[in-house]
C-alpha positions in Angstrom: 214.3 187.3 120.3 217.1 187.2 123.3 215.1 184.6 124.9 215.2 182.4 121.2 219.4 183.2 121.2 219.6 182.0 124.6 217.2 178.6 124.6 219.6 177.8 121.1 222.8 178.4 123.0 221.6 176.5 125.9 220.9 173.7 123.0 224.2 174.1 121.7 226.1 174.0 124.8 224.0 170.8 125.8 224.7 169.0 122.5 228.6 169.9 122.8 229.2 168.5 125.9 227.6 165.1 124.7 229.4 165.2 121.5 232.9 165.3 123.8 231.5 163.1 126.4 230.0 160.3 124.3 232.3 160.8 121.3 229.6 161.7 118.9 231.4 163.2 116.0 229.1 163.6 113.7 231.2 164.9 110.6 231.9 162.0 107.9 232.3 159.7 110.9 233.4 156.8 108.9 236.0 158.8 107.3 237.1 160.2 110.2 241.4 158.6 110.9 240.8 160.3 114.7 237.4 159.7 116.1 238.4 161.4 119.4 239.8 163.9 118.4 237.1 164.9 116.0 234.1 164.2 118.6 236.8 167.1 120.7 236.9 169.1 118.3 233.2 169.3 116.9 232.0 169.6 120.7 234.2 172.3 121.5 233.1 174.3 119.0 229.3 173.9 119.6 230.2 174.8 123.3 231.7 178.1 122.1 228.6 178.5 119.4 226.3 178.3 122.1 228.5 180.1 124.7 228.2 182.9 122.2 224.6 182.5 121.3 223.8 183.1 124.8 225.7 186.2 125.4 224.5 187.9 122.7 220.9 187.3 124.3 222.3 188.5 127.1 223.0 191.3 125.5 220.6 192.1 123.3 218.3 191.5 126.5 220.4 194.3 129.3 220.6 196.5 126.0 217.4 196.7 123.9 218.3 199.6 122.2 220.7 198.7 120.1 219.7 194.9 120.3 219.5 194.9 116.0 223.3 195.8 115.8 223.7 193.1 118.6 221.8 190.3 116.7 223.5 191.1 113.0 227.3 191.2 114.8 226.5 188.0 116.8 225.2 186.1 114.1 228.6 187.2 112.2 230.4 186.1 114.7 228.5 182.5 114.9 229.0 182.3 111.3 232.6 182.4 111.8 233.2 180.0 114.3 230.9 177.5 112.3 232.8 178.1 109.3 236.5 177.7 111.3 234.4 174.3 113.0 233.8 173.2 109.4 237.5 174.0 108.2 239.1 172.2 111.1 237.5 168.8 110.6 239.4 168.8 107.8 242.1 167.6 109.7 240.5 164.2 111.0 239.7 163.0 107.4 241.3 160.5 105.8 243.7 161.8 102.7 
């Protein structure tokens, strides 16, 4: 299961840096009154997801015996900053 967190945050990580570098927002792009600024935004946070998703395989890998607590915080945690991701493309739309 670590190696499934980290392969996902390697994916994550991968896709972020595309989103920034090829402006590939993503989210409602045709409503979108900063394109930039939301391709930032939206890569930045699927850089952190999978930043996170691969410490937590790291972790759950160095410390198997409590790797179910790891997994359920982690994927709390992920949760989170998808939700906060979701909430702050609110500010690109168009009102």
């Amino acid at each position: 299961m670590s190696n499934f967190f980290m392969g996902i945050g390697v994916s994550l990580v991968i896709c972020g840096i595309l989103h920034r570098r090829y402006k590939m927002a993503g989210y409602y792009f045709k409503k979108a009154v900063d394109k930039e600024g939301l391709a930032n935004w939206t890569g930045s946070n699927l850089i952190i997801m999978g930043v996170m998703a691969i410490l937590i395989g790291i972790l759950a890998y160095v410390m198997s015996a409590v790797d179910d607590v790891i997994y359920i915080v982690g994927l709390i945690i992920l949760i989170i900053i998808f939700i906060r991701a979701v909430m702050g493309c609110r500010r690109y739309e168009v009102k």
